[in-house]
TORMIPA-975267 format. One record per residue: residue in one letter; chain; x, y, z of N, C-alpha, C, O in turn. Coordinates in steps of 0.001 Angstrom, whole numbers, plus 500000, padded with zeros to 6 digits. Layout:
<gulums>
A, A, X, Y, Z, X, Y, Z, X, Y, Z, X, Y, Z
...
</gulums>
This chain:
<gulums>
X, A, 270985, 890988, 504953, 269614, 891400, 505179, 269165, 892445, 504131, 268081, 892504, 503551
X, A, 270311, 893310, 504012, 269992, 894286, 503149, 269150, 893945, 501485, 268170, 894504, 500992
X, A, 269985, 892842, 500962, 270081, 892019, 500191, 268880, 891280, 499370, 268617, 890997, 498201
X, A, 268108, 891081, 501117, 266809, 890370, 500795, 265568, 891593, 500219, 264669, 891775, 499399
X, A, 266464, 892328, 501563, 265565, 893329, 501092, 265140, 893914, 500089, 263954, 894185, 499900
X, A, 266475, 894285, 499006, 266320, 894952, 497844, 265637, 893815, 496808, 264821, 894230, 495985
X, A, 265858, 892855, 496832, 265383, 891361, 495977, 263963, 891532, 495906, 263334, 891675, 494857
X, A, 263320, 891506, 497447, 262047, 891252, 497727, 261568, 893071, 497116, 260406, 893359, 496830
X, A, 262218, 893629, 497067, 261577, 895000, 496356, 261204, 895079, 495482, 260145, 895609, 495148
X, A, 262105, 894485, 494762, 262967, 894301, 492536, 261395, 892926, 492838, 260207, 893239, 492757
X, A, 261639, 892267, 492991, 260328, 890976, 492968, 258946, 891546, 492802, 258177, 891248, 491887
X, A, 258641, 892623, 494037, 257003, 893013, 494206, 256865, 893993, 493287, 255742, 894178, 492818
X, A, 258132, 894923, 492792, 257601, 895720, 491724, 257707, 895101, 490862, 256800, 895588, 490187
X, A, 258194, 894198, 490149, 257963, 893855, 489112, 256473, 892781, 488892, 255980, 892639, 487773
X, A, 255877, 892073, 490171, 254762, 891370, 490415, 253705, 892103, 490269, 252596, 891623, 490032
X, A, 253981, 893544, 490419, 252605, 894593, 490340, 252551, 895260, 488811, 251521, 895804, 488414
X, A, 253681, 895176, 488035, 253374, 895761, 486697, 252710, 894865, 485796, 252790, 893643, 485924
X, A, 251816, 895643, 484549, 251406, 894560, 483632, 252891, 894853, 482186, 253862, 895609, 482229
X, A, 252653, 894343, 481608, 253611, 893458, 480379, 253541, 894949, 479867, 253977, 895080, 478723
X, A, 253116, 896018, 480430, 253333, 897837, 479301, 253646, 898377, 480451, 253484, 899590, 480582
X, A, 254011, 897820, 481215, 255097, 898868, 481957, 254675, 899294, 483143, 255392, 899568, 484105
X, A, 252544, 899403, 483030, 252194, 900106, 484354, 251874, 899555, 485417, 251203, 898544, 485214
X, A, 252105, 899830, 486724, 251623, 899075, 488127, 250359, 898359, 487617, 249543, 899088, 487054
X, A, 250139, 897389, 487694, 248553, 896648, 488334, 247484, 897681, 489021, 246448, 898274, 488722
X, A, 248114, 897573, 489802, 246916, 897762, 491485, 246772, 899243, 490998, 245586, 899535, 491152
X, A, 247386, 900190, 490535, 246747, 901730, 490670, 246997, 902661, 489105, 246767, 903840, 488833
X, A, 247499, 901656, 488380, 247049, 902054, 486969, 247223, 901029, 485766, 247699, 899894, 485751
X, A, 246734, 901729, 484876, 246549, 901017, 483525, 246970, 901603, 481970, 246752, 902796, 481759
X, A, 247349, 901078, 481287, 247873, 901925, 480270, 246469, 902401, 478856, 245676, 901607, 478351
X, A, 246570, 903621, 478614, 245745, 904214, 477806, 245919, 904447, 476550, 247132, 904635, 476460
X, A, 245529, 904538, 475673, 245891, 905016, 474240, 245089, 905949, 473628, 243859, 905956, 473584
X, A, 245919, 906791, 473127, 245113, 907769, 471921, 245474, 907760, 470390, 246439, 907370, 469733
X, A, 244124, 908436, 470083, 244710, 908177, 468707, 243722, 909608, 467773, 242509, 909745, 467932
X, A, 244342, 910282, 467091, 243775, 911585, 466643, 243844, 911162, 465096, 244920, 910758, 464653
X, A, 242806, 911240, 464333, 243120, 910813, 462802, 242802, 912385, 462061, 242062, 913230, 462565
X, A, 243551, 912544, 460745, 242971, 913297, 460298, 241865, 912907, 458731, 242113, 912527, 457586
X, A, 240813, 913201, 459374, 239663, 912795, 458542, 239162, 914096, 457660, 238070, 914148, 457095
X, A, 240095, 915070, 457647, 239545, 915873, 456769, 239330, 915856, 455647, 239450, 914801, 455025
X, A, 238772, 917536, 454760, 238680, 916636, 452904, 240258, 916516, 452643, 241167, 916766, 453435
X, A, 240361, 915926, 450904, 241089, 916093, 450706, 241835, 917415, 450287, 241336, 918492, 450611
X, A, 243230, 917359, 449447, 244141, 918593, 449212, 243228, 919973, 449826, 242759, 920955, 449251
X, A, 243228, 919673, 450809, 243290, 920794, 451850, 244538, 920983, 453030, 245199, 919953, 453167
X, A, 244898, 921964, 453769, 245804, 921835, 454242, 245913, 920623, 455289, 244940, 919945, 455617
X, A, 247312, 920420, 455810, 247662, 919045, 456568, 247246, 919849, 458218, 247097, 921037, 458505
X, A, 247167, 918730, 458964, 246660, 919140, 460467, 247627, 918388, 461208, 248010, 917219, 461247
X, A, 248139, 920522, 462342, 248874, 919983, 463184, 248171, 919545, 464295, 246951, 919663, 464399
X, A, 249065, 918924, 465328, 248429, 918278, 466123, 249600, 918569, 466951, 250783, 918371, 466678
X, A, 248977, 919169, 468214, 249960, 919621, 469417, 249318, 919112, 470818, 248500, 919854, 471362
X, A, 249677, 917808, 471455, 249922, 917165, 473107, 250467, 917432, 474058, 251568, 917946, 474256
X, A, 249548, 917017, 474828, 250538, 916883, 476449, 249469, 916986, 477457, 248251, 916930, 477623
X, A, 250906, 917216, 478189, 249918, 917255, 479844, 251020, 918033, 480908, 251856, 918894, 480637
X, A, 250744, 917497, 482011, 251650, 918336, 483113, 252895, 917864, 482959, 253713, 918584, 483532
X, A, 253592, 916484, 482142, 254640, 916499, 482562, 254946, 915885, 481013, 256104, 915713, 480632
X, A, 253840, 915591, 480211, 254793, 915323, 479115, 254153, 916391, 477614, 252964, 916567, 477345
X, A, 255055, 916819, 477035, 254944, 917136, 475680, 255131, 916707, 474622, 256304, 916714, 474249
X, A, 254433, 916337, 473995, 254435, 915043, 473011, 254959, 915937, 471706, 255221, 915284, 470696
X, A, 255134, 917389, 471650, 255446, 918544, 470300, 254252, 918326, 469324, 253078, 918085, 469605
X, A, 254769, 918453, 468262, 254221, 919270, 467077, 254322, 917779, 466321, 255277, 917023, 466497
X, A, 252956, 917415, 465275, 252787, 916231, 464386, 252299, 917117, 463611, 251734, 918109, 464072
X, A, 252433, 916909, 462337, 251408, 916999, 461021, 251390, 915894, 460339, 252191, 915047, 459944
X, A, 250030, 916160, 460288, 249369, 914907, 459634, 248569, 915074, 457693, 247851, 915972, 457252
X, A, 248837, 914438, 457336, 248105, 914397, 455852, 246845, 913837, 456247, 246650, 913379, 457373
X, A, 245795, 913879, 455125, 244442, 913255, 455074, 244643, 912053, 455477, 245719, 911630, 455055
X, A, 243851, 911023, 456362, 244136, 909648, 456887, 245747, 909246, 457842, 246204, 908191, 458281
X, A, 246080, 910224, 457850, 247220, 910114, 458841, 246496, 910061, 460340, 245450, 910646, 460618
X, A, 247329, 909180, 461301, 246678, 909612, 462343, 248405, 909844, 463406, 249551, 909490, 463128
X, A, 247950, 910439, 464396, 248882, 911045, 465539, 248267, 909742, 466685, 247052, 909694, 466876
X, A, 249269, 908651, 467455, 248511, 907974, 468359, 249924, 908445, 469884, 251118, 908720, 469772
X, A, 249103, 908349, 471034, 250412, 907844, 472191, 249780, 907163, 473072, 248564, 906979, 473125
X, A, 250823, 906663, 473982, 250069, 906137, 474965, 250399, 906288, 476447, 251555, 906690, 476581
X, A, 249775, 906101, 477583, 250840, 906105, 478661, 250001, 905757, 479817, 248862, 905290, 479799
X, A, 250711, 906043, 480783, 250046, 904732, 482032, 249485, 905877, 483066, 250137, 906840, 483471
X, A, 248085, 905544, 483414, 246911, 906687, 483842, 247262, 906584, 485139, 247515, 905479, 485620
X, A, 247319, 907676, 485840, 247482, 908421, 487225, 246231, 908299, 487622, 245518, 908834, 486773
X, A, 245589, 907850, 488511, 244120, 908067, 488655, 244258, 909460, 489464, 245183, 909945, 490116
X, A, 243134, 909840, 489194, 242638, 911494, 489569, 243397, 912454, 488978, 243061, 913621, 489181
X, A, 244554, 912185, 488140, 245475, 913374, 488126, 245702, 913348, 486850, 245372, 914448, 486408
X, A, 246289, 912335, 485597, 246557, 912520, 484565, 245207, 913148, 483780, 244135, 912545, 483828
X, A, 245362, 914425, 483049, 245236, 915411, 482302, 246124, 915752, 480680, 247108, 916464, 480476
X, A, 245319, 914937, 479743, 245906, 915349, 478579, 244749, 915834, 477871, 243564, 915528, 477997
X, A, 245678, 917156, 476623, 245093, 918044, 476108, 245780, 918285, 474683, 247006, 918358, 474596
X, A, 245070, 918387, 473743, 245746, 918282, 472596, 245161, 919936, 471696, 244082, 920500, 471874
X, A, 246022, 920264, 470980, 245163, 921900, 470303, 245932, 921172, 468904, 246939, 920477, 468764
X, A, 244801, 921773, 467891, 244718, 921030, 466572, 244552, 922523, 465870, 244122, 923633, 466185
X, A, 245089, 921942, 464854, 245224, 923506, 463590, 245301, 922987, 462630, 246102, 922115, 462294
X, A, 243998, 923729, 461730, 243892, 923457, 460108, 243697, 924666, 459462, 242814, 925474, 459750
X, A, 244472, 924779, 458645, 244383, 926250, 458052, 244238, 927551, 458434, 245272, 928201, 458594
X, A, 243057, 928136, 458638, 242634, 929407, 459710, 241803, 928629, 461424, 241509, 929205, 462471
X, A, 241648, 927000, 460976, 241284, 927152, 461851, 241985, 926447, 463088, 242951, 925756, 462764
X, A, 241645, 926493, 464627, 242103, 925781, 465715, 241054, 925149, 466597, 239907, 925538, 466376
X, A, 241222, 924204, 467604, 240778, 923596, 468333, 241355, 923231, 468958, 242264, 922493, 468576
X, A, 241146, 923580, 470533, 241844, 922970, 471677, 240861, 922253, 472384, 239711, 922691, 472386
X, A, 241186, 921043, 473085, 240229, 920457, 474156, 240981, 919078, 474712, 241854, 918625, 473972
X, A, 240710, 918381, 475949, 240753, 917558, 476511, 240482, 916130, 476231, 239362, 915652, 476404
X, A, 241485, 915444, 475802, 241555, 914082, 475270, 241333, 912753, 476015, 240932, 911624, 475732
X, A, 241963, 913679, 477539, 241661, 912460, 478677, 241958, 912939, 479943, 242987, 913546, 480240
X, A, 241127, 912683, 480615, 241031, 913576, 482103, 240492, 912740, 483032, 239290, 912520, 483181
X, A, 241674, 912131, 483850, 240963, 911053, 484848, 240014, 911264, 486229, 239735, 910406, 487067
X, A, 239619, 912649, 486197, 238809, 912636, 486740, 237443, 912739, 486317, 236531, 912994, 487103
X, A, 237266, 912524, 484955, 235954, 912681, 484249, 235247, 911435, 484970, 235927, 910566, 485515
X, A, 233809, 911393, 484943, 232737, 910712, 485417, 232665, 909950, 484525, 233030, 908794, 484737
X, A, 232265, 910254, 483463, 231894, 909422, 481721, 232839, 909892, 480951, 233055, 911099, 480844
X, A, 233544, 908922, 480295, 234648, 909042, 479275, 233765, 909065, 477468, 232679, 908606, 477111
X, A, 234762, 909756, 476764, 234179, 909736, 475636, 234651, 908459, 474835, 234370, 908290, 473648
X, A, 235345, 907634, 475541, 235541, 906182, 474955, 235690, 905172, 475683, 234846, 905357, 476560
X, A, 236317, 904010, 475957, 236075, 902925, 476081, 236969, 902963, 478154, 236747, 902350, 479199
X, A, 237832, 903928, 477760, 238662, 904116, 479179, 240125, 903188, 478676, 241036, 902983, 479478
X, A, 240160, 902780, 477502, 241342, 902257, 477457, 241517, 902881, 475835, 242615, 903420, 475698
X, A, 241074, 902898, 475196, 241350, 903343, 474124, 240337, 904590, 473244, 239293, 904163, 472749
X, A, 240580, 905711, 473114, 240355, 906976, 472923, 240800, 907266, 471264, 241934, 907398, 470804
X, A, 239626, 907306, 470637, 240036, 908062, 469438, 239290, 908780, 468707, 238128, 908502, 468411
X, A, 240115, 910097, 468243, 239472, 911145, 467810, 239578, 912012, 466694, 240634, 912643, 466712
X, A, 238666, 912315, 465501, 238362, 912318, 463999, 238441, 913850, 464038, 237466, 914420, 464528
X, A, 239546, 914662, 463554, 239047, 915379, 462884, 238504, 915821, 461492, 239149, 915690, 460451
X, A, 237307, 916334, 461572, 236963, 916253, 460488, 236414, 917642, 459900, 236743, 918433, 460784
X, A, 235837, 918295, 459017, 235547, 919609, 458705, 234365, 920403, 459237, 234403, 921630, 459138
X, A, 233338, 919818, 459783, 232216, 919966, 460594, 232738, 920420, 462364, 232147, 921265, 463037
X, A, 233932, 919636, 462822, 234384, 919186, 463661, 235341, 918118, 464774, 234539, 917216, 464536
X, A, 235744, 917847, 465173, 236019, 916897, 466252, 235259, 916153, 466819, 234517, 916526, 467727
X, A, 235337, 914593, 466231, 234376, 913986, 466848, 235520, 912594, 467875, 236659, 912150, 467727
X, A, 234472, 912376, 468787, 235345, 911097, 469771, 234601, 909872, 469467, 233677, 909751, 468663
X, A, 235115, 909003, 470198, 234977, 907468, 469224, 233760, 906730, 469240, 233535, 905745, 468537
X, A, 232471, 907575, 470611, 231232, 907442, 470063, 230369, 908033, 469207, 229143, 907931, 469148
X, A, 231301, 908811, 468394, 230339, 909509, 466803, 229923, 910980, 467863, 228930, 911573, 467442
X, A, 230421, 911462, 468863, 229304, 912778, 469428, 230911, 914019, 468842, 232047, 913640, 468554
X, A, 230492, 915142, 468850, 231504, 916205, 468315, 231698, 916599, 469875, 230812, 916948, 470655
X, A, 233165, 916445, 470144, 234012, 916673, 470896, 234322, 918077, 470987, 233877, 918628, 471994
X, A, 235093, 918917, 470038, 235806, 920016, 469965, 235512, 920699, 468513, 235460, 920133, 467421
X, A, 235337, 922072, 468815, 234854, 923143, 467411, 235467, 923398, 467373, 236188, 923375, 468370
X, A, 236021, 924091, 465841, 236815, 924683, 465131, 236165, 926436, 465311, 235060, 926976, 465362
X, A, 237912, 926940, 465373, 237425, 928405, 465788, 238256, 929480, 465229, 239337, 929459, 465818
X, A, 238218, 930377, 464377, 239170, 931268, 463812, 240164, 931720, 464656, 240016, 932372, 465689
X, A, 241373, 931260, 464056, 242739, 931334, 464682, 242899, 932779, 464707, 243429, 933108, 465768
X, A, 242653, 933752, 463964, 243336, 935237, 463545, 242117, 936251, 464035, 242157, 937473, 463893
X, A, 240654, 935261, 464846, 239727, 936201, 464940, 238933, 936908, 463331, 238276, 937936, 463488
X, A, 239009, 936476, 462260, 239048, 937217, 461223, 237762, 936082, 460740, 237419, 935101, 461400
X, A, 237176, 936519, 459412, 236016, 936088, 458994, 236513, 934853, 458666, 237025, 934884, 457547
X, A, 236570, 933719, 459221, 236840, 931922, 458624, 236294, 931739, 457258, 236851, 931086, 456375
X, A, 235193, 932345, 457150, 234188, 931869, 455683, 234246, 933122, 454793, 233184, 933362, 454220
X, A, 235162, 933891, 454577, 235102, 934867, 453434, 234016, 934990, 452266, 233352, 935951, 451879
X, A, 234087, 933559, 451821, 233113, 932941, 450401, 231470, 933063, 451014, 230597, 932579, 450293
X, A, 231062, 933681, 452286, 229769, 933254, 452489, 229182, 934423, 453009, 227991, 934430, 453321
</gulums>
């Protein structure tokens, strides 16, 4: 009996996942993707992830490099947050937050430009500002 039991377990979980790993019925898998669109020979941009349970560390990226991950959405609860550093400057903000109302992309795939103006998300609107890391004058030259 036991037997059937565990079978018929191993069967329905595997009947409820899609082909990336996540349940069907109560999630779906997401992707990000952070490019660095800055100018050129300027410094490289780190790029620091996560959330409550995962830390994705430290990327640097060159001009046109991009940082992507992916993973399977918690509804109401998964919370990822990424803080970005270019030279003097930083930016922290929220990449994906399943309790948002309106997403800044498609709900399956998320991607986001930094660029020298700013952080923009994958409908062209600026996401996240750049902000002096040291508190100190960012624009010396001005």
């Amino acid at each position: 009996m036991i037997k059937y039991l565990l079978l018929s377990f191993i069967f329905f979980t595997c009947l409820f996942r899609e082909g990336n790993g996540c349940p069907i019925i109560v999630s779906r898998r997401v992707y990000i993707s952070i490019v660095n669109s800055l100018p050129p020979k300027t410094a490289p941009l780190t790029v620091h992830c996560k959330s409550k349970d995962d830390d994705l560390g430290n990327h640097t990226l060159t001009v046109n490099q991009d940082f992507h991950f992916d993973f399977c959405l918690k509804p109401f609860s998964t919370l990822f947050t990424c803080n970005l550093a270019w030279g003097n400057f930083v930016s922290s903000f929220q990449v994906y937050n399943a309790k948002w109302l309106f997403l800044p992309c498609d709900g399956k795939h998320c991607m986001y430009e930094a660029k020298e103006s700013a952080i923009y998300s994958s409908d062209g609107e600026p996401w996240g500002t750049w902000i002096c890391a040291d508190g100190k004058d960012c624009y010396p030259d001005s």
